[in-house]
Wavefront OBJ file of the C-alpha trace (Angstrom):
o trace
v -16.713 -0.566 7.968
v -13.335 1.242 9.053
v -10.000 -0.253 9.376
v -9.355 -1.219 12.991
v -5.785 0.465 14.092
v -5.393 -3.746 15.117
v -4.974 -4.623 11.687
v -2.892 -1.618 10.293
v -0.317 -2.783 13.643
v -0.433 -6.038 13.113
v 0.585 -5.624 9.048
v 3.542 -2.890 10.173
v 4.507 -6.056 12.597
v 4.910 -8.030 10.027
v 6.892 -6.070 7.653
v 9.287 -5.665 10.297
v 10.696 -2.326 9.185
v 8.489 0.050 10.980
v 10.867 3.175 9.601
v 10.247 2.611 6.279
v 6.867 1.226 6.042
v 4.471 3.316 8.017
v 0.454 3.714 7.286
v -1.593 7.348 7.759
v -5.495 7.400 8.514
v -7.821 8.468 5.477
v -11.575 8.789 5.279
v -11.546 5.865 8.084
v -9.195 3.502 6.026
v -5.643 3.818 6.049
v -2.384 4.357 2.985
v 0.070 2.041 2.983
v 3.582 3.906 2.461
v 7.248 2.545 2.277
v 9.677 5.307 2.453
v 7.205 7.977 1.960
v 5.856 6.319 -1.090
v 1.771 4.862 -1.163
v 2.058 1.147 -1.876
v -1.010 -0.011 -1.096
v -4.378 0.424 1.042
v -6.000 -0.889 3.914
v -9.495 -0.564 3.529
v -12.399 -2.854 5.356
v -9.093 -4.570 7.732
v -8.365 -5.881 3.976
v -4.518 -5.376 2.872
v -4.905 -4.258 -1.379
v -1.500 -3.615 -2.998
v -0.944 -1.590 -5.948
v -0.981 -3.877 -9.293
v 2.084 -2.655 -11.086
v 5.279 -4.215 -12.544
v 7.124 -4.393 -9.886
v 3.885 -5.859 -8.171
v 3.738 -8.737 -10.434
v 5.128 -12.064 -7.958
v 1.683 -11.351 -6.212
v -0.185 -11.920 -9.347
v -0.526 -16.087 -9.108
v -0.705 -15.616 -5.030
v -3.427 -12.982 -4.711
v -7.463 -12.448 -6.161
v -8.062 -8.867 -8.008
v -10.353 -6.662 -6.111
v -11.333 -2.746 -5.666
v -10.881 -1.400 -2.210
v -13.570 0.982 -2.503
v -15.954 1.728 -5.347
v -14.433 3.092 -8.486
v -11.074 2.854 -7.839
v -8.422 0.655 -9.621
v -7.776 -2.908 -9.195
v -5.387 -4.082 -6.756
v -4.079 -7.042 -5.070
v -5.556 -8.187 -2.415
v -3.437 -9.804 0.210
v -5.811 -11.486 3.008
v -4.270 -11.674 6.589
v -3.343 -15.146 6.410
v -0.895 -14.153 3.503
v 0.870 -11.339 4.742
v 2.251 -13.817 6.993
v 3.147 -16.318 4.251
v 4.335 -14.336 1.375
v 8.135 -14.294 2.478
v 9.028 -11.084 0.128
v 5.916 -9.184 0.760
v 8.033 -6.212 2.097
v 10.740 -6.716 -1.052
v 7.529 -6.536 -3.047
v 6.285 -3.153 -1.515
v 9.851 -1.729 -1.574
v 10.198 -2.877 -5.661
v 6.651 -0.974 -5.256
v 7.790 1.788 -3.907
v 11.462 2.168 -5.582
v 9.375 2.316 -9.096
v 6.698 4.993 -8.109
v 8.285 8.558 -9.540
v 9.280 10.849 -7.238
v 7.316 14.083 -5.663
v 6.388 16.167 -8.527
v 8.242 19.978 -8.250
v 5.574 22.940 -7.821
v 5.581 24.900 -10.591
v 5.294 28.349 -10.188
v 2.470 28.734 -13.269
v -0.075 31.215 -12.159
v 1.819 32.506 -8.883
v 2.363 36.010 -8.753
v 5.947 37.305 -7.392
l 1 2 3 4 5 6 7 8 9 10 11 12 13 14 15 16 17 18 19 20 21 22 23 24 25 26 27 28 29 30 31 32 33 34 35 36 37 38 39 40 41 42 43 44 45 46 47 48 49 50 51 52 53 54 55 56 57 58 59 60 61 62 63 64 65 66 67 68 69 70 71 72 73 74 75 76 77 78 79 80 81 82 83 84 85 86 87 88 89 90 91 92 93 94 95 96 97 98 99 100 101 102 103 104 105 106 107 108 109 110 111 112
């Protein structure tokens, strides 16, 4: 089932901060980004955030699950907690402050 564009607005509402957080369709699901960084995905109008260090405050709040077959285990952060974890945007900014930056083309193989 794809996200419904309901669920990806109503998660931007509550992070507040529409600048920094935004969300971009994929395959019928949608990436989670805060300032230009993937944080997270919405898959199934479920909210799964990556599980890294910076990630870990969600640990005792949130189950483990796979937002699509084969793919890493994240957090999964059901609608009735992305109202009631306070910091969930501190969390996803933490997220996104750790994540390295854009990786610099190399020029191996191009011809000048």
């Amino acid at each position: 089932m794809a996200t419904q564009r309901e669920t990806i607005e109503f998660i931007l509402g509550k992070l507040r901060d529409r600048g920094r957080f935004t969300a971009r369709a994929m395959f019928g699901e949608y990436a989670l980004y805060t300032d230009g960084k993937v944080v997270g995905l919405v898959c199934d109008n479920l909210l799964y955030v990556k599980i890294v260090p910076a990630s870990k405050a969600l640990e005792s709040l949130c189950e483990k699950d796979r937002p699509y077959p084969g793919a890493r285990p994240h957090y999964l952060v059901e609608e009735s907690q992305v109202s009631k974890i306070d910091n969930l945007a501190q969390i996803l900014s933490e997220i996104a402050r750790s994540a390295p930056g854009k990786r610099e083309e190399s020029n191996k193989g191009k011809q000048g």
